[in-house]
C-alpha positions in Angstrom: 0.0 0.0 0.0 1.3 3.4 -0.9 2.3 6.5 1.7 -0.2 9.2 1.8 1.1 12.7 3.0 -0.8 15.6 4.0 -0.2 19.1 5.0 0.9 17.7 8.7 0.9 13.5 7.8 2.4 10.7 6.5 -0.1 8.1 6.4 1.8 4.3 6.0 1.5 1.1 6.6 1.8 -0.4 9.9 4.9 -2.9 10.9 5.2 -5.0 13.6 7.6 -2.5 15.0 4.7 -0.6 15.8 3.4 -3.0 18.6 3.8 -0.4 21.7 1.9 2.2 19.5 -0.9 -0.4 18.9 -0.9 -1.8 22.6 -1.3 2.0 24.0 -3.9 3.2 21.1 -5.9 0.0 21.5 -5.7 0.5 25.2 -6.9 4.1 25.0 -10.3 5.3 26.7 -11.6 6.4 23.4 -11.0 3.3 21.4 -11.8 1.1 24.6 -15.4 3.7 24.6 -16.3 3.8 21.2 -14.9 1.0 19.1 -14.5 -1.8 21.3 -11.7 -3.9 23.6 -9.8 -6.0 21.5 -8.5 -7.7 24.1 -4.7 -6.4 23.6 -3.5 -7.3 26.8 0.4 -6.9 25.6 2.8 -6.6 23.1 2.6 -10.0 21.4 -1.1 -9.4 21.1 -0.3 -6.5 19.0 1.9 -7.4 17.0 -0.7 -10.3 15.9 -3.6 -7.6 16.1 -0.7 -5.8 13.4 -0.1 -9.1 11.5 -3.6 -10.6 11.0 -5.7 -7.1 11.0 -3.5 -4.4 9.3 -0.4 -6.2 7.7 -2.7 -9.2 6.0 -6.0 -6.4 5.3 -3.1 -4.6 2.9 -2.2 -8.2 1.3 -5.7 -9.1 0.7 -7.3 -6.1 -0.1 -4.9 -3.6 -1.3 -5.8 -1.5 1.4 -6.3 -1.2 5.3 -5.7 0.9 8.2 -3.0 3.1 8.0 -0.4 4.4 11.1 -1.1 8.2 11.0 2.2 9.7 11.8 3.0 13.9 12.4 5.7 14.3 9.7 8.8 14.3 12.7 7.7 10.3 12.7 5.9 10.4 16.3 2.5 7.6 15.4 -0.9 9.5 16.7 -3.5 7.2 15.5 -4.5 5.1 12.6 -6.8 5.8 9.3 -8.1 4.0 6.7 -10.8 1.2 4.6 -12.0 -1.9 5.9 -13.3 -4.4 4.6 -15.9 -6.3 6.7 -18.1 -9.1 6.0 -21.4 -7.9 6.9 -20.8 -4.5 5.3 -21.3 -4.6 1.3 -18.8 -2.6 0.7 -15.5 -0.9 2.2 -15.8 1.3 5.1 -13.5 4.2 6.9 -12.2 3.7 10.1 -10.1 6.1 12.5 -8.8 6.1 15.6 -6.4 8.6 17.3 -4.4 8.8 20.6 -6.7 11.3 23.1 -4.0 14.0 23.3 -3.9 14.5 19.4 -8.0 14.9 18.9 -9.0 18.3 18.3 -6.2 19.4 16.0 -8.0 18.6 12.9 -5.2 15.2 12.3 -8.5 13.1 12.0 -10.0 15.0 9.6 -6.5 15.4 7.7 -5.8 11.7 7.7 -9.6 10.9 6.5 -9.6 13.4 3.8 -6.3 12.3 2.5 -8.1 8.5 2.8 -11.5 9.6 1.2 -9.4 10.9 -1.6 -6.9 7.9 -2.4 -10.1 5.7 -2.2 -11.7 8.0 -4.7 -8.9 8.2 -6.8 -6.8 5.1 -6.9 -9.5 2.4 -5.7 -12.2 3.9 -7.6 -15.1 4.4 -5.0 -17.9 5.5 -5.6 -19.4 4.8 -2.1 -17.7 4.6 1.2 -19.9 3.6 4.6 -19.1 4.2 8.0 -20.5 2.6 11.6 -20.3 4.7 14.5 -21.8 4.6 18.1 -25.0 7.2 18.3 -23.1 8.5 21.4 -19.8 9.2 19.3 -20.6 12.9 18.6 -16.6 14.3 17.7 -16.5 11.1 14.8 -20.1 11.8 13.4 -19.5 15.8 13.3 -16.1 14.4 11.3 -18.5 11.8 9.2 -20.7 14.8 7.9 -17.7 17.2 7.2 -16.2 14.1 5.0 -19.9 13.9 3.5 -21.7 10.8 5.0 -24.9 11.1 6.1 -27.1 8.2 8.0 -28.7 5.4 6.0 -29.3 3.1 8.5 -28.8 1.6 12.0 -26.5 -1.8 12.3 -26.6 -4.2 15.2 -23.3 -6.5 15.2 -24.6 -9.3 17.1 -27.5 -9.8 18.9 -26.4 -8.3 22.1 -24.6 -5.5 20.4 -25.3 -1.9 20.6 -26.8 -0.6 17.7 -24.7 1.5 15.9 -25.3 4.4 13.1 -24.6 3.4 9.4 -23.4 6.1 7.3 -22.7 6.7 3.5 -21.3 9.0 1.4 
């Protein structure tokens, strides 16, 4: 997958060199809050989390979540498309350390993804799924251009969650 680079960015893939960055962003409050635990517990955890999730998404897809570093190299979050199998097509995800959110870096690294998905992959469509309570990433959604189509339930015992296209 190719480098993106923004105004303030560098948007690459992930390496399993990144595992501490993954461990603390996975272990955030805000990821933990709105996205979910995925039970990265510590550093060999990430690293798979890296291999099977980010590392193999770019192998099979041609895309994935991205590490969003500030241009002096210091990781603040990751961006990019997923593809999941209850979705019917590829959706944005983000995610950034607490201390970086209200700088604009999300909407940077989003725009620079909504663009290279327009662009190089050739979407016409892009969805989202976000938490109804998640009102920082759904001001973001609408500035990008999504709007809500629908409500999603993961499993049965799942929250349900907004769906959102562009």
């Amino acid at each position: 997958m190719k480098q993106l680079e923004t105004e303030r960015l560098y948007l690459k893939s992930a390496n399993l060199k990144d595992a501490h960055f993954i461990f603390v962003l996975l272990n955030s409050d805000s990821w933990l809050k709105y996205i979910g635990d995925k039970k990265i517990s510590n550093l060999n955890n990430a690293k798979e989390y890296i291999q099977n999730t980010l590392i193999d998404g770019y192998a099979k897809n041609g895309f994935g979540l991205m590490l969003v570093t500030l241009k002096d190299g210091t990781p603040i979050g990751v961006c990019g498309f997923l593809k999941r199998g209850y979705l019917d097509t590829i959706d944005l995800g983000f995610a950034l350390l607490p201390k970086y959110e209200g700088y604009g870096y999300a909407f940077e690294a989003a725009s620079a993804t909504m663009q290279f998905g327009k662009l190089e992959l050739k979407l016409n469509r892009v969805l989202a799924i976000c938490m109804k309570t998640n009102e920082k990433s759904l001001a973001l959604l609408s500035k990008l251009g999504f709007n809500k189509i629908d409500t999603i339930k993961l499993s049965e015992d799942s929250e349900e969650l907004l769906l959102l296209s562009t």
